[in-house]
C-alpha positions in Angstrom: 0.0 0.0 0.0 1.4 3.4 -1.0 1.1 6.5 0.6 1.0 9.7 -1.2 4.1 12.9 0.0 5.6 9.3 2.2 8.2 6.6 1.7 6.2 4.5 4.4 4.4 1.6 2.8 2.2 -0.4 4.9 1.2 -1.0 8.2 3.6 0.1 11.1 6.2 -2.9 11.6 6.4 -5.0 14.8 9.3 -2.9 17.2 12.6 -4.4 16.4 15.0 -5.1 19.3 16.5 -1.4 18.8 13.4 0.5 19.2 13.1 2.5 22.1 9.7 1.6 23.9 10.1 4.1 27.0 7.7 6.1 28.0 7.9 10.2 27.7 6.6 12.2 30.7 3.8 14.4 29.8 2.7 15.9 32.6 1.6 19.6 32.4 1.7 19.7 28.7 -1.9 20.5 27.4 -2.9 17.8 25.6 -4.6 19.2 22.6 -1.8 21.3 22.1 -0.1 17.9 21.8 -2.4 16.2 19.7 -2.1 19.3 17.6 1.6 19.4 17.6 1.4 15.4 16.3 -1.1 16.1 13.7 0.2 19.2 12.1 4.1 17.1 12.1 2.0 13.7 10.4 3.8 13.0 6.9 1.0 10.0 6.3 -2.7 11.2 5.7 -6.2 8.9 4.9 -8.5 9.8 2.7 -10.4 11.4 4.7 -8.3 14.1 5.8 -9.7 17.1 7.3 -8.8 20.5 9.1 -7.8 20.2 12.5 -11.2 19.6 14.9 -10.5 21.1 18.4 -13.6 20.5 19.8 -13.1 17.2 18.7 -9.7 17.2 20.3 -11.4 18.4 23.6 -13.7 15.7 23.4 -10.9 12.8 23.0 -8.2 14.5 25.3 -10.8 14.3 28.0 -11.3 10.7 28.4 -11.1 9.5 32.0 -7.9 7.8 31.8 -6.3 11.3 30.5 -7.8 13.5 33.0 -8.0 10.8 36.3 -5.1 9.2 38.5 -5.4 5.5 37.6 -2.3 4.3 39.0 -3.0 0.5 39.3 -4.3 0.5 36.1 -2.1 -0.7 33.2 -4.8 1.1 30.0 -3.8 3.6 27.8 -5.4 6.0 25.1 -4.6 4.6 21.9 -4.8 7.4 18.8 -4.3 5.8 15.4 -5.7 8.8 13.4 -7.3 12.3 13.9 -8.9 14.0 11.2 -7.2 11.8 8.5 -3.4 12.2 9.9 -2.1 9.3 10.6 -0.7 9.6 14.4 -0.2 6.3 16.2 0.2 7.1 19.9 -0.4 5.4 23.0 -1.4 8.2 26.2 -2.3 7.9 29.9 -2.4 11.1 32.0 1.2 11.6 32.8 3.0 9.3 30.1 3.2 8.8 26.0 4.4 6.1 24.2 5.2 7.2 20.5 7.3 4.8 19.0 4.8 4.1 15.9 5.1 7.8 15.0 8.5 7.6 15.0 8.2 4.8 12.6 5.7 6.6 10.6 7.5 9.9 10.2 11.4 9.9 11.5 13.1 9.0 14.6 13.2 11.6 17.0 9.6 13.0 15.4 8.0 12.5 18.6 10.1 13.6 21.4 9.9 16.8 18.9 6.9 17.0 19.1 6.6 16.7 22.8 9.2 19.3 23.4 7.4 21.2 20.8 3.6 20.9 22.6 5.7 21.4 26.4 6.7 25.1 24.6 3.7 25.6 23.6 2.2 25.0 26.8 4.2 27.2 28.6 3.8 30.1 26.1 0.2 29.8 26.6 0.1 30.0 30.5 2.6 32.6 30.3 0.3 34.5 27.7 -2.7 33.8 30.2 -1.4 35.3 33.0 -0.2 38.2 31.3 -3.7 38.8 29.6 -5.2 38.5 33.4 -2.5 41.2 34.5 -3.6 43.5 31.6 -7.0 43.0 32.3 -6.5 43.8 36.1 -4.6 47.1 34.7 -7.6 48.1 32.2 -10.2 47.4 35.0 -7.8 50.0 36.8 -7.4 52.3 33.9 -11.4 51.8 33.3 -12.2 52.8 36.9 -9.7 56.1 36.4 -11.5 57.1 32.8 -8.2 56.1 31.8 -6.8 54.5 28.3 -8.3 51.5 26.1 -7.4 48.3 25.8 -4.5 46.6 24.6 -5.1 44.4 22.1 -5.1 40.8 22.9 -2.4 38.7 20.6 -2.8 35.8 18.2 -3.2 32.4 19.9 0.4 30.5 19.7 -0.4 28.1 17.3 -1.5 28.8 13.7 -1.9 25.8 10.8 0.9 25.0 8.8 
């Protein structure tokens, strides 16, 4: 089977003895942010590929076993695809298993991508709390009939 813009062909081979099965530590990264990170870096697509579906994302990211301590409990969130991207991750709440997208894509893809989506996350909180300080400073500027708002900026992630 042939994939178009890919040199993969096929379905994602067994790990050999060299693959690196360890888990990445997720913890405090915002997991759509990840799950948009791995699907805008995707080389391999289906046919029904589509824009990026955050509520969607929302909806998936907020299964139980991503959002609960389970710690005796071995299960993890398997995504094959989103919106037509081929992804081929395993996730629990704190942990990520992304061998198969290394596969898919390169080596290294995924711990990219992780790094990438931690970044991210912390751009946005630090953009957060800067817009609630600015806020806190209009209300003040409001209540003294002073100035208008500053404008608020662009989200930090756009589509590629």
């Amino acid at each position: 089977m042939e994939h178009h813009c890919s040199t993969f062909h096929g379905l994602p081979r067994a790990a050999s003895d060299n693959t690196d099965l360890s888990e990445v530590d997720i913890r405090g990264i915002d997991k759509v942010l990840l799950l948009r990170v791995l699907y805008n870096q995707a080389r391999l697509t289906t046919t029904a590929v589509r824009p990026f579906d955050f509520d969607l994302a929302r909806q998936v990211m907020a299964a139980p076993i991503l959002t609960t301590d389970m710690p005796n409990v071995g299960s993890w969130l398997s995504i094959s695809t989103f919106c037509g991207r081929v992804i081929g991750v395993a996730l629990t709440r704190n942990t990520a298993q992304g061998w198969i997208y290394d596969q898919l894509n390169e080596p290294g893809a995924f711990d990219r991508a992780v790094a990438r989506a931690r970044q991210l996350t912390a751009n946005s909180l630090r953009w957060r709390v800067g817009a609630l300080q600015a806020g806190d400073r209009d209300r003040d500027r409001d209540r003294e009939g002073e100035g208008e708002r500053e404008r608020t900026p662009p989200p930090p992630y756009s589509e590629r």
